[in-house]
RODOMI-276665 format. One line per 10 residues: their letters; for each residue z, y, x of C-alpha. Coordinates in nm, 2 decimals. Each point is the difference from the previous one (the first is absolute). Layout:
BEGIN
A) Z:Y:X; ... .
//
This chain:
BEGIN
XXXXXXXXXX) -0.30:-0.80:0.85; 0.22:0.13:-0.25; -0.16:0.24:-0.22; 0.23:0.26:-0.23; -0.20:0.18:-0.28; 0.24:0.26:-0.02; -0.08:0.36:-0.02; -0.11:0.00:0.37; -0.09:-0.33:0.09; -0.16:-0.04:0.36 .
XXXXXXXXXX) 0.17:0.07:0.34; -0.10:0.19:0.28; -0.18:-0.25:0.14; -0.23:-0.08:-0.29; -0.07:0.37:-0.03; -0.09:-0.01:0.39; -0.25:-0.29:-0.11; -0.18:0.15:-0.31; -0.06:0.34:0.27; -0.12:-0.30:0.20 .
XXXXXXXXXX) -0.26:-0.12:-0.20; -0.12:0.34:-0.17; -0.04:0.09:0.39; -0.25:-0.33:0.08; 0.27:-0.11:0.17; 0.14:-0.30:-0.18; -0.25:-0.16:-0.31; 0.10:0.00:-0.33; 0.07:-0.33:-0.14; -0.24:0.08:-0.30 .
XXXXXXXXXX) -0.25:0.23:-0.11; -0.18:0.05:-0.34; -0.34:0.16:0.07; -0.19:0.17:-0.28; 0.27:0.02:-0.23; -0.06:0.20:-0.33; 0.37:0.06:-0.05; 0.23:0.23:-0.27; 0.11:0.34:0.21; 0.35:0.06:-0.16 .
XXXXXXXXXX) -0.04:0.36:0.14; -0.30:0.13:-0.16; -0.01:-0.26:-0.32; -0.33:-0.14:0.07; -0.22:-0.29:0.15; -0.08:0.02:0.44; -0.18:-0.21:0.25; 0.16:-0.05:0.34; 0.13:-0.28:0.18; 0.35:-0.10:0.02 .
XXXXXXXXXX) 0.19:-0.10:0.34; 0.33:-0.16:-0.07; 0.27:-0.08:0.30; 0.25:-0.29:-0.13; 0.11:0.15:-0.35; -0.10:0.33:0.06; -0.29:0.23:-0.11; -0.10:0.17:0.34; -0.35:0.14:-0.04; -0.23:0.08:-0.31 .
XXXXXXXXXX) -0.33:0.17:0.07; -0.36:-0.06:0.15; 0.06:-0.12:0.32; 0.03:-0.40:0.08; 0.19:-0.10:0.31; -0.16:-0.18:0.28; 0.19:-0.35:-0.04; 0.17:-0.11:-0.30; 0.24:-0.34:-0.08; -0.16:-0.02:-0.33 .
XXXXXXXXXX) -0.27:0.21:-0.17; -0.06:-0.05:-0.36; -0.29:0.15:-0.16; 0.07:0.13:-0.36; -0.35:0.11:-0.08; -0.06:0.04:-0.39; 0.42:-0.05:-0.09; 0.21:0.29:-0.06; 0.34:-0.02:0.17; 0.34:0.17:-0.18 .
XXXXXXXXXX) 0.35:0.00:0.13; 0.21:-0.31:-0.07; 0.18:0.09:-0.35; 0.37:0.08:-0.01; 0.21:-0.15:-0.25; 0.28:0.22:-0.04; 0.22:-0.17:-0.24; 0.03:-0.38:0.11; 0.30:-0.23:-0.14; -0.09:-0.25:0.26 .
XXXXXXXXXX) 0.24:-0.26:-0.15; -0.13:-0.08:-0.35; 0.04:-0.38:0.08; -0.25:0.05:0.29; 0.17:0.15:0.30; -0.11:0.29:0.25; -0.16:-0.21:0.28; -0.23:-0.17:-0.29; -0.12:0.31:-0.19; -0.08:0.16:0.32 .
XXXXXXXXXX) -0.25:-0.23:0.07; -0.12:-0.07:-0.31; 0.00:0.40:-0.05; -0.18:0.08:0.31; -0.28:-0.29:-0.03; -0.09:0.20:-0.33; -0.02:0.36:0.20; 0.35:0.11:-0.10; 0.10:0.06:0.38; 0.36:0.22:-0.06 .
XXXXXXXXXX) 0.32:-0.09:-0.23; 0.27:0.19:-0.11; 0.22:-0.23:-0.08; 0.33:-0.03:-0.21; 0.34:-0.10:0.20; 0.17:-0.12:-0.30; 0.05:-0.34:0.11; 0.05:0.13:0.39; 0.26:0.22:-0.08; 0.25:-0.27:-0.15 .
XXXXXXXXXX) -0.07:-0.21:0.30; 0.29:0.08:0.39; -0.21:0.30:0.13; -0.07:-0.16:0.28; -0.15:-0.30:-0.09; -0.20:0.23:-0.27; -0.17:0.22:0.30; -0.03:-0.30:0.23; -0.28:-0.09:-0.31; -0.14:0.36:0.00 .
XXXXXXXXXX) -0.06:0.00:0.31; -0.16:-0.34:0.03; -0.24:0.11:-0.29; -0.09:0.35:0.22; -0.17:-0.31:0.21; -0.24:-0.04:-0.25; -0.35:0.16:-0.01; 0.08:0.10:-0.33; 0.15:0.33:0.07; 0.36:-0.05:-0.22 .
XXXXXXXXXX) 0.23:0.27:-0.07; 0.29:0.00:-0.28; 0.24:0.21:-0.23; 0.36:0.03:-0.01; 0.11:-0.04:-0.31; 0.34:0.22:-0.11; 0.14:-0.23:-0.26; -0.06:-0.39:-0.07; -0.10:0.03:-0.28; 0.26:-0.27:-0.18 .
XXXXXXXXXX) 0.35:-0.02:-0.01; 0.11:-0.27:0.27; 0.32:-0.09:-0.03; 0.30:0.03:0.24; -0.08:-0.24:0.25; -0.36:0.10:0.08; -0.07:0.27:0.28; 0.10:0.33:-0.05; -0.30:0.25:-0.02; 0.21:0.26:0.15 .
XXXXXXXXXX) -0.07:0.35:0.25; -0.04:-0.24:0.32; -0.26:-0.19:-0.16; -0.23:0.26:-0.14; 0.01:0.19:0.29; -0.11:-0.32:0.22; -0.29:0.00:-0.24; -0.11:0.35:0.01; 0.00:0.04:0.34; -0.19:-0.32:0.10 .
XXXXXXXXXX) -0.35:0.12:0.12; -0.18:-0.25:-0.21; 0.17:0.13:-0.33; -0.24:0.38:-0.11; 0.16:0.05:-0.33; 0.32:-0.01:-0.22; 0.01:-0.17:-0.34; -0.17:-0.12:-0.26; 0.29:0.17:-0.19; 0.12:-0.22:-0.24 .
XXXXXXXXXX) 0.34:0.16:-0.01; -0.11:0.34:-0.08; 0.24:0.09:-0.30; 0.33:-0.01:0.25; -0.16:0.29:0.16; 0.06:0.21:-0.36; 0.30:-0.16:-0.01; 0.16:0.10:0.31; -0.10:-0.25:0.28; 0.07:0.24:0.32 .
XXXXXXXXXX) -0.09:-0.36:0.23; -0.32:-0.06:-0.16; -0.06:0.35:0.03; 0.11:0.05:0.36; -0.26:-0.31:0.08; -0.27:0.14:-0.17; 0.06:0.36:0.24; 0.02:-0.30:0.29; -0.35:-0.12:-0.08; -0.15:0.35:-0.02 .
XXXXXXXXXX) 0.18:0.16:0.30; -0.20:-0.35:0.21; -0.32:0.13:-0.18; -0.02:-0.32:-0.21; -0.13:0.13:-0.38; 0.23:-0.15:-0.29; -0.15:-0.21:-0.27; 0.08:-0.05:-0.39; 0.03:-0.23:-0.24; -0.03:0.23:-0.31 .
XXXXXXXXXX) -0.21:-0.20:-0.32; 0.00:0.20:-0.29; 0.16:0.34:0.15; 0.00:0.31:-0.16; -0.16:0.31:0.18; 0.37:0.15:0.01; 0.10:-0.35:0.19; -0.27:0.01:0.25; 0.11:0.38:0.11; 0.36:-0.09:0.05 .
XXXXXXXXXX) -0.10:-0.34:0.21; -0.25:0.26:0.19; 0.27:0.23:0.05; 0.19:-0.30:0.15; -0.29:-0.05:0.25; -0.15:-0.29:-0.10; -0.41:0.10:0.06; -0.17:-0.38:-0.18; -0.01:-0.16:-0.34; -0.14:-0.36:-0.06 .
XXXXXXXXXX) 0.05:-0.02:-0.37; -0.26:0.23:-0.24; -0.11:-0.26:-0.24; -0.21:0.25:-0.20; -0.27:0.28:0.12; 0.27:0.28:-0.12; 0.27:-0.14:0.18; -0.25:-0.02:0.36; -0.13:0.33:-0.08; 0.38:0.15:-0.09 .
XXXXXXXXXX) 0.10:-0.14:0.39; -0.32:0.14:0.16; 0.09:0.32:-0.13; 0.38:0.05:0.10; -0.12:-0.08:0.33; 0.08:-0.39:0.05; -0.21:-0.27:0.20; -0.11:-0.19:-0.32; -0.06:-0.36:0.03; -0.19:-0.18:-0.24 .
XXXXXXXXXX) 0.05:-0.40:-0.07; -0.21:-0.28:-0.06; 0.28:-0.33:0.02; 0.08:-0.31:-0.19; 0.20:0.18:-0.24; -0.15:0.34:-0.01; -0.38:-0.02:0.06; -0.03:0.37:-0.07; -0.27:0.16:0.25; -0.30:-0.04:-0.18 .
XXXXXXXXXX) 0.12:0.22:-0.32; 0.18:0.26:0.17; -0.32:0.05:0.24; -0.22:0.02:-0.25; 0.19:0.24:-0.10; 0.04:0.21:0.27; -0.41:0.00:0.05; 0.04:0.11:-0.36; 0.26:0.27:0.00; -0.23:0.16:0.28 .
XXXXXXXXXX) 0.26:-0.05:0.31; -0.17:0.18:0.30; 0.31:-0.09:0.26; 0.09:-0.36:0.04; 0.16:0.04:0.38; 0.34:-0.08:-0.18; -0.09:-0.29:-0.17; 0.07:-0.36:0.16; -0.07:-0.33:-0.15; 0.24:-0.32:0.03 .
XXXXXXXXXX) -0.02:-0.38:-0.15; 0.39:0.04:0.00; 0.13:-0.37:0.11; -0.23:-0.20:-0.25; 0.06:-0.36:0.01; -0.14:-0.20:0.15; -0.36:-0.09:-0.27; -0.05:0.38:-0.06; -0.15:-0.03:0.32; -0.31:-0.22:-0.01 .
XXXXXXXXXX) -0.19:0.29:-0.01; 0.13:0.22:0.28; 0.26:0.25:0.08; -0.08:0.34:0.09; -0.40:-0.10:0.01; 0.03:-0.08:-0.37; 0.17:0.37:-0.09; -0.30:0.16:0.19; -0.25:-0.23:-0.22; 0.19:0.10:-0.32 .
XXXXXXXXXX) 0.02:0.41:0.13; -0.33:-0.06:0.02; -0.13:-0.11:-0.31; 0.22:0.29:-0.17; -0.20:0.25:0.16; 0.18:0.04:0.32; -0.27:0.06:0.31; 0.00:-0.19:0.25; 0.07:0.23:0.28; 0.30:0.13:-0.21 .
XXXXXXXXXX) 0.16:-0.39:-0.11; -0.03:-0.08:0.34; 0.17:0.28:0.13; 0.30:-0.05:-0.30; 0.05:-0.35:0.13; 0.00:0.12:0.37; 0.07:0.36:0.12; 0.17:0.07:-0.26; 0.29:-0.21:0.04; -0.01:0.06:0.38 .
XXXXXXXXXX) 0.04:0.36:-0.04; 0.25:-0.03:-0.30; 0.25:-0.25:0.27; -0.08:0.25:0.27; -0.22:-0.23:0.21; -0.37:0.11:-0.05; 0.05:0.07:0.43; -0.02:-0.39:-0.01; -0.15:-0.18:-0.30; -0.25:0.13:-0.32 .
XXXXXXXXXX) -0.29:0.08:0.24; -0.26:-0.12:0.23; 0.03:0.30:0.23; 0.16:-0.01:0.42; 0.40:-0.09:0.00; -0.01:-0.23:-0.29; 0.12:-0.33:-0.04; -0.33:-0.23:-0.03; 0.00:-0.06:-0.35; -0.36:-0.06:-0.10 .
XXXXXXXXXX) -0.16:-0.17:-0.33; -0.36:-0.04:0.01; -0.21:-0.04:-0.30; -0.31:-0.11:-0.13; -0.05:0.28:-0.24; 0.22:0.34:-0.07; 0.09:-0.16:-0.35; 0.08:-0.33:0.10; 0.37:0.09:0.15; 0.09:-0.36:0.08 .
XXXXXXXXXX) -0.11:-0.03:0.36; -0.21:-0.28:0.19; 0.17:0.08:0.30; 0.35:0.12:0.09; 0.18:0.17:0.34; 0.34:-0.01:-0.03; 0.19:0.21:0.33; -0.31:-0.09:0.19; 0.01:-0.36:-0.10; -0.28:-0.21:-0.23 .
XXXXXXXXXX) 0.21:-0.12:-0.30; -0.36:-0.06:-0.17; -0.30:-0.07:0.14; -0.33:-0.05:-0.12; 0.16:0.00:-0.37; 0.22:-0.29:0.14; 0.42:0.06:0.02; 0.10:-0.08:0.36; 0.33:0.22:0.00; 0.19:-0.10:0.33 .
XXXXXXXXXX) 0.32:-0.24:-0.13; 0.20:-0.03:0.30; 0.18:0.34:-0.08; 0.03:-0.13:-0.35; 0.19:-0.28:0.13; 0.25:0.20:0.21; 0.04:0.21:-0.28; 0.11:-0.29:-0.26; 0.19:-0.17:0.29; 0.24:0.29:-0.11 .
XXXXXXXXXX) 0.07:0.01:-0.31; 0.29:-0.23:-0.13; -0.09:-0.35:-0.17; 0.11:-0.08:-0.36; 0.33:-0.15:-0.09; 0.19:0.01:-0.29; 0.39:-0.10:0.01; 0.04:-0.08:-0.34; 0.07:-0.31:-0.19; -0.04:0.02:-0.42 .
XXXXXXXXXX) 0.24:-0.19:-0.23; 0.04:-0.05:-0.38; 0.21:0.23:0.01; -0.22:0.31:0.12; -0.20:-0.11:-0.27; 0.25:0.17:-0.27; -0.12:0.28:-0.21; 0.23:0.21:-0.21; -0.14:0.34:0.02; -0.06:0.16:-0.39 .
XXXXXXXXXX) -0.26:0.24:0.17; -0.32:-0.04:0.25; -0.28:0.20:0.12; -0.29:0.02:-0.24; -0.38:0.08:0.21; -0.19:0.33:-0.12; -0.26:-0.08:0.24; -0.05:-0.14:0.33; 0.27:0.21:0.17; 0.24:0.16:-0.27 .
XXXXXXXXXX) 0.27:-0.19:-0.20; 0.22:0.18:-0.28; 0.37:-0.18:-0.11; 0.00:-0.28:-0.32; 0.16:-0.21:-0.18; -0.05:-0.37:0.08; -0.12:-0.18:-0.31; 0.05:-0.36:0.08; 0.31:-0.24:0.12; -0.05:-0.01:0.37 .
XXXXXXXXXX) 0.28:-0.28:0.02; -0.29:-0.28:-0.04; -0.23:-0.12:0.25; -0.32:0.07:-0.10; -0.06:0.33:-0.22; -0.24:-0.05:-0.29; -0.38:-0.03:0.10; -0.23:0.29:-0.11; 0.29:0.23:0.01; 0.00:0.35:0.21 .
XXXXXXXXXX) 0.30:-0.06:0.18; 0.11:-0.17:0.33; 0.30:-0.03:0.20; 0.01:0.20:0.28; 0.24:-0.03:0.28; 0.03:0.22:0.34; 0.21:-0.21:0.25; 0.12:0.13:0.39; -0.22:-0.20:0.28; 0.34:-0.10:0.13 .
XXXXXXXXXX) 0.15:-0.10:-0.31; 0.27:0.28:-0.07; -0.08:0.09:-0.29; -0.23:-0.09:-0.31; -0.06:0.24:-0.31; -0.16:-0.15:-0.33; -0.19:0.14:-0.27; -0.34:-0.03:-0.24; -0.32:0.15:0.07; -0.21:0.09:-0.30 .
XXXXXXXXXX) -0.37:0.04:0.03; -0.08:-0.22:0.32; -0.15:-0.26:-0.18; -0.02:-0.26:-0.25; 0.04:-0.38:0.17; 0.09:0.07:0.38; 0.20:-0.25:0.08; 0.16:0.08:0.29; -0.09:0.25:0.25; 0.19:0.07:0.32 .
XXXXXXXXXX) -0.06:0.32:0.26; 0.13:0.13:0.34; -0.25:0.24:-0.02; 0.22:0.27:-0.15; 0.03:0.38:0.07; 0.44:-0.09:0.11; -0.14:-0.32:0.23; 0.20:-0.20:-0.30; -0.09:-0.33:-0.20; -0.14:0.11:-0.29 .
XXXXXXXXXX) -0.04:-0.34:-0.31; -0.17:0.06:-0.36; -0.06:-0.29:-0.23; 0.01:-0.17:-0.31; 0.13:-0.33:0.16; 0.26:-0.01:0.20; -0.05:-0.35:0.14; -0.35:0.16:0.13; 0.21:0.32:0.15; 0.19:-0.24:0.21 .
XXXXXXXXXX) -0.32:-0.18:0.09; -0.18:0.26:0.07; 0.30:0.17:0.21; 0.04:-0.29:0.26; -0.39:-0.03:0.01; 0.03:0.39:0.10; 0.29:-0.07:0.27; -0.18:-0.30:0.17; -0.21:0.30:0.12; 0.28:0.25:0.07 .
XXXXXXXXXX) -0.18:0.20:-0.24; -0.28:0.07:-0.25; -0.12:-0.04:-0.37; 0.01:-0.32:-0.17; -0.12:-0.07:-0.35; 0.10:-0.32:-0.16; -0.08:-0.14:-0.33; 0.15:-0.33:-0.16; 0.16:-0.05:0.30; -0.35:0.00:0.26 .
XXXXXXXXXX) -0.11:0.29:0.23; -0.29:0.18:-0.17; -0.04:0.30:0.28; 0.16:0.13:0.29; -0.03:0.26:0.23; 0.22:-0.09:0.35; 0.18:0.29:0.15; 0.12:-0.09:0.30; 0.04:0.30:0.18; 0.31:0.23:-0.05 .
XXXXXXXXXX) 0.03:-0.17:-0.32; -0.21:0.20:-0.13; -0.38:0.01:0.17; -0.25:-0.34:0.05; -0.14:-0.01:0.37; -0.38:-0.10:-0.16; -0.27:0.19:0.02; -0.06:0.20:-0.27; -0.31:-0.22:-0.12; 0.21:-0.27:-0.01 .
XXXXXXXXXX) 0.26:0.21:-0.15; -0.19:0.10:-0.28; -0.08:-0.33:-0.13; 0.34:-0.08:-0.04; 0.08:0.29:-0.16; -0.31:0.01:-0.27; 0.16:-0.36:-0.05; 0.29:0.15:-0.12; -0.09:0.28:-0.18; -0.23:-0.22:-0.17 .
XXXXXXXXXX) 0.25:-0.23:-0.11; 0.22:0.26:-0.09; -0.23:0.17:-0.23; -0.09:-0.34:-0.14; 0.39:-0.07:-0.10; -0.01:0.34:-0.21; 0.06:0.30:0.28; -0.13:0.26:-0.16; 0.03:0.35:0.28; -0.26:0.08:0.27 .
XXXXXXXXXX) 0.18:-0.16:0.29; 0.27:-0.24:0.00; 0.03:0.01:0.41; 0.17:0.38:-0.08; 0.20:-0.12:-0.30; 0.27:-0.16:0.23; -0.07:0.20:0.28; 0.14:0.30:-0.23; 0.25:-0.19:-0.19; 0.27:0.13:0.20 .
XXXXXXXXXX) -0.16:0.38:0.13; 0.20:0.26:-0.16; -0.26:0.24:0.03; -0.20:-0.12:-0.32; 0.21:0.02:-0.33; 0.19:-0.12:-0.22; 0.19:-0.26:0.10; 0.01:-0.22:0.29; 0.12:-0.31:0.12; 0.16:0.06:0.33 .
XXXXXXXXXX) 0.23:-0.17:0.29; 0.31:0.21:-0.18; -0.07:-0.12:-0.33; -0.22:0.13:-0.33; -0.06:0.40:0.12; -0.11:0.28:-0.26; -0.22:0.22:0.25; 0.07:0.34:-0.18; 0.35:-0.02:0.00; 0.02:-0.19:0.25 .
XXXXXXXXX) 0.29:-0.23:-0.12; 0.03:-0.39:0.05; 0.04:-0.12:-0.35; 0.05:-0.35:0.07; 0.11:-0.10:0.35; -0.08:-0.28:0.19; 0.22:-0.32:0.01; 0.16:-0.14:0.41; -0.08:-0.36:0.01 .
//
């Protein structure tokens, strides 16, 4: 049966049922007898046992029912609600059906997750893929972005009123944002505005995207409504949120493993209250992690001080409460959706055994989540193809200034240094060529990228945050190998060297997402981060670096489908050339 985990997820019938069983009517399908378990309500440790109907919490107290599908007897574990990750880019090369499972097997039973890449997809085909990943036991629910975060270029679909509005009002979607585009409200933006009043008039809380802002900043985005913030990097900057009243979530992600300072911290400064603080891994890629998601920010809370009955809680009810659902998930407690971790020890937050919605996903400290919904799911969502054939001629660089990399994620405007009319650009050097071309083949823009690395030869990505080709090398010859190696898959990342394939990570859903598993995922990716670092990359994470080539939300300059951008004026400086 189709299952929706909306805001009010079970019929009439299945209510009937669950008054069923709790009357010894009907059995439930599974009990947990003597269950030392964390009560959300009165922060501390209980004993009772635990009657569960399908995905639903029906009973918790001292009585035992007189038949029973399944009774599972958790005598000497300690059993916490299934942790709430409420900041998921579910599309950072694996794709949502993947790190669902993957997430769940590890205890993280609830994702928030990004519809970036949804929301440039026909709306219809985009929801017929929500809705097949509401099938999952993996409770999935998503954000509706107000801007896309690039700037697409004429032919691309239009991010318009009827769009946004499709979004908001979807009952899987329980929050606006991340704000990217947050300086057009100062500047006038009455539609971004008029969404944000949207969200909030649905009850659906707005979230941020404000790194380094002032105090003064913060009060006029509050004043705008928006009521979250993922981005303090510092213990002042967490602390100055907390106090103008903002849900503060703290990071620990590939390219800002921040949580175990600012925690530390926290503990330090003497913070008494932490029922506004969340915790997120914020889209890692795909190696970040081999250690966990949401089980590994509890281990790390925990080690900064953080007691168990309180990380727990962060990485549960408090995310629940913050999206308006703690009537459904964040507790072990009647009405809930059964979402249950169970643990050997109360500081050992990875669990031995996990129920997802009612279902096993791990079971005696052995994955078993159900893949027949992952199937349907992926059935879904579009295969790869790229309709794009490269010539000599694409291969024609001109441009008298490129993109120079500050870090992983920013790039600043310089001069190119060396004759980019030659084939191969000197070895050792700091620059590549760089090239953004349209999937179909409209329309190519060419430039140099400083500080990548030193001998990449060629390197070729449809993983980009536009859903474009993006190429950076020193050779062109490996480009071009590298680029049909790439299309053979309908999409991917292909690194070539002296003309052979030295890694590759296949993308071959949406162009943009690999249907492995995420184990399998992750040793191609350590592949080819490896190699990368090897051949002179010298950032925290080279996945992001072209995923955020094109996002106009980062400064200085980008390179985008319209041409070479300069974020704060927001000016093409350099457009891009029709083929």
């Amino acid at each position: 049966m189709k299952k929706n985990c909306g805001r009010s997820p079970w019929t009439k019938t299945e209510v009937r049922t669950h008054q069923a069983v709790i009357n010894g009517k009907l059995a439930p399908t599974l009990v947990i007898e003597n269950a030392t378990y964390l009560n959300q309500g009165l922060k501390t440790w209980r004993t009772a046992n635990i009657w569960i109907s399908g995905d639903r919490i029906i009973y918790v107290g001292p009585d035992m029912p007189e038949t029973a599908d399944e009774v599972y007897d958790a005598t000497g574990k300690f059993i916490v609600p299934g942790y709430i990750e409420p900041h998921a880019h579910p599309f950072q090369l694996y794709n949502p059906a993947t790190l669902a499972k993957f997430a769940a097997e590890r205890g993280t039973t609830t994702l928030v997750n990004d519809n970036m890449l949804l929301l440039l997809e026909p709306t219809e085909q985009a929801f017929a893929q929500v809705d097949a990943l509401a099938d999952l036991p993996t409770s999935m629910y998503w954000w509706a972005r107000l801007d896309a975060q690039t700037e697409l270029d004429a032919d691309s679909i239009t991010i318009d009123n009827r769009r946004i509005q499709a979004w908001l009002k979807h009952p899987q979607v329980i929050q606006a944002g991340e704000l990217t585009g947050w300086p057009r409200l100062s500047q006038g933006d009455d539609e971004l505005l008029q969404w944000m009043q949207d969200a909030m008039k649905l009850g659906k809380p707005i979230e941020g995207h404000f790194p380094g802002a002032s105090a003064k900043t913060l009060t006029k985005m509050a004043l705008f409504g928006v009521t979250s913030d993922h981005e303090a990097m510092t213990v002042e900057e967490a602390l100055t949120r907390l106090e103008l009243g903002y849900t503060t979530t703290i990071r620990y992600s590939s390219i800002r493993p921040d949580l175990p300072d600012i925690f530390a911290g926290l503990v330090e400064a003497g913070l008494q209250n932490y029922e506004k603080v969340l915790v997120t891994t914020d889209g890692s890629t795909p190696s970040f992690y081999k250690a966990g998601l949401m089980d590994e920010t509890i281990r790390l809370m925990l080690a900064a001080g953080i007691a168990p009955e309180e990380a727990y809680r962060i990485a549960s009810y408090n995310a629940a409460r913050h999206f308006n659902l703690d009537h459904l998930l964040g507790s072990i407690a009647p009405g809930r959706i059964a979402h249950l971790n169970i643990l050997e020890a109360k500081d050992k937050p990875t669990p031995v055994d996990v129920i997802a919605r009612g279902t096993w996903v791990r079971r005696n400290d052995i994955p078993c989540y159900p893949v027949e919904a992952l199937d349907r799911a992926m059935d879904l969502m579009p295969a790869s193809q790229v309709g794009l054939e490269l010539t000599e001629q694409d291969f024609s660089f001109s441009m008298p200034v490129g993109l120079e990399m500050v870090n992983s994620v920013i790039m600043k405007l310089y001069q190119v240094e060396h004759d980019t009319s030659m084939q191969v650009l000197p070895a050792g050097c700091n620059e590549s060529f760089l090239m953004l071309v349209d999937r179909e083949g409209k329309w190519r823009l060419n430039t140099v990228l400083k500080n990548f690395a030193t001998h990449v030869g060629g390197l070729v990505s449809s993983y980009s945050i536009s859903g474009d080709i993006l190429l950076i090398g020193k050779s062109k010859r490996d480009m071009q190998i590298a680029f049909d190696r790439m299309k053979s898959f309908g999409g991917g990342v292909v690194l070539v060297e002296d003309g052979e394939v030295v890694a590759e990570v296949p993308l071959t859903l949406m162009g943009q997402t690999s249907d492995l598993p995420l184990e399998d995922l992750i040793v191609q990716e350590t592949a080819l981060r490896e190699a990368l670092f090897a051949r002179g990359y010298q950032f925290e994470d080279p996945i992001y670096t072209l995923l955020f080539l094109a996002s106009t939300h980062l400064p200085y300059v980008r390179i985008t489908p319209q041409g070479i951008y300069e974020v704060l004026r927001k000016k093409v400086l350099f457009p891009a050339i029709l083929r």
